[in-house]
C-alpha positions as CSV (number, residue, x, y, z in Angstrom):
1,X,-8.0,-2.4,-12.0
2,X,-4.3,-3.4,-10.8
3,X,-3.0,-3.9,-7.8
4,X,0.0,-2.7,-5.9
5,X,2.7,-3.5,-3.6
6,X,4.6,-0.7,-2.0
7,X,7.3,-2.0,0.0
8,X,8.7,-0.1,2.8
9,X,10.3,-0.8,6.0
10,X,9.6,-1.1,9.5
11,X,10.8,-2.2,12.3
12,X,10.3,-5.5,14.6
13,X,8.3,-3.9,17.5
14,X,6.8,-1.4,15.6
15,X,3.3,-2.5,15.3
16,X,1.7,0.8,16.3
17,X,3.5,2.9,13.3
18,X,1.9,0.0,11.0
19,X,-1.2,1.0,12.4
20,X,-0.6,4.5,11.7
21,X,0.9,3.8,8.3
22,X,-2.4,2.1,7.6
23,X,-4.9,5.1,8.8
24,X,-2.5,7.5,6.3
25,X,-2.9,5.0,3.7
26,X,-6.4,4.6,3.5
27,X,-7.0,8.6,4.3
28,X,-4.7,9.7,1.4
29,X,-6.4,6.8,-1.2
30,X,-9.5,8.4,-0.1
31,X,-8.6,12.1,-0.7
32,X,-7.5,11.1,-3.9
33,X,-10.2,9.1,-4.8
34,X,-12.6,12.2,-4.2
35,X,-10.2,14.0,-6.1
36,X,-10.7,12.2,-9.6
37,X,-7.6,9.6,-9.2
38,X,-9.1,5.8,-9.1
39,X,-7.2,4.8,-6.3
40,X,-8.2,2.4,-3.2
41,X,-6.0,1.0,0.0
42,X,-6.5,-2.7,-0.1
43,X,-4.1,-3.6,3.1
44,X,-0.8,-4.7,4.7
45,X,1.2,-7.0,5.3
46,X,4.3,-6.6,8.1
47,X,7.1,-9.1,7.7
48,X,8.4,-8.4,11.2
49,X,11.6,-10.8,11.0
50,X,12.4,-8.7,7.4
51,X,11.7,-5.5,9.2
52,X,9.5,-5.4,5.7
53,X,5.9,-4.1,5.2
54,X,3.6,-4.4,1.9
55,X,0.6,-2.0,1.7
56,X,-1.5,-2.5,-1.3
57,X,-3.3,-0.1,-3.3
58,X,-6.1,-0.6,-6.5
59,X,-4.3,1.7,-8.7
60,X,-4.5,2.6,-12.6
61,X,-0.5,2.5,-12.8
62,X,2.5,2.2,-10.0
63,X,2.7,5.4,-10.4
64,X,-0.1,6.7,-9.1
65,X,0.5,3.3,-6.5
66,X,3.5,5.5,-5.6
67,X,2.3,8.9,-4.9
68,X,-0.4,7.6,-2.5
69,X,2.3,6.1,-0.8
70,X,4.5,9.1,-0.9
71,X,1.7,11.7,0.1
72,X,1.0,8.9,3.0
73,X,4.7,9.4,4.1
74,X,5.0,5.8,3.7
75,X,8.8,5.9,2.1
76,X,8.4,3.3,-0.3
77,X,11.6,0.8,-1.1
78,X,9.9,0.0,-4.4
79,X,6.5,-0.3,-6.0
80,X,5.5,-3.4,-8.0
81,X,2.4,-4.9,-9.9
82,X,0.4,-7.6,-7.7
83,X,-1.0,-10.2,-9.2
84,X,-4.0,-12.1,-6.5
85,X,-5.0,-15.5,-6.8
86,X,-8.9,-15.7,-8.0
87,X,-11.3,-18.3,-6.1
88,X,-11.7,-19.5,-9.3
89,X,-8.2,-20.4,-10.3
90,X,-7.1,-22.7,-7.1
């Protein structure tokens, strides 16, 4: 299955909200998950100097990517595909 980058922001010194972000994240991807859509909170990543923060989901599509961001209350910038390295390819 695909992966996901949502891209929203947050602040410098905010480290606690990411925290919080993250515990939404992973509640809403499990909701849904029980609900029927395949969809799984992989992580983040907070860019503090860009005020920037990536969460990743395992989604079908970016759209579904983009409602568990939404229902999360994440407010995502923009949602794009993410492609990982494999152990195998380095």
């Amino acid at each position: 299955m695909p992966s996901y980058l949502v891209e929203t922001f947050l602040a410098r010194g905010a480290a606690g909200e990411r925290r919080a972000r993250e515990r939404r994240a992973r509640s809403v991807a499990e909701a849904m998950a029980r609900e029927g859509t395949r969809v799984g909170f992989e992580g983040s990543i907070h860019v503090p100097e860009d005020e920037i923060c990536f969460f990743t989901f395992e989604a079908p599509s970016g759209s579904e990517a983009a409602l568990v961001a939404q229902r999360a209350r994440l407010e995502p910038i923009r949602v794009v595909e993410a492609v990982p390295s494999r152990k195998e390819e380095q």
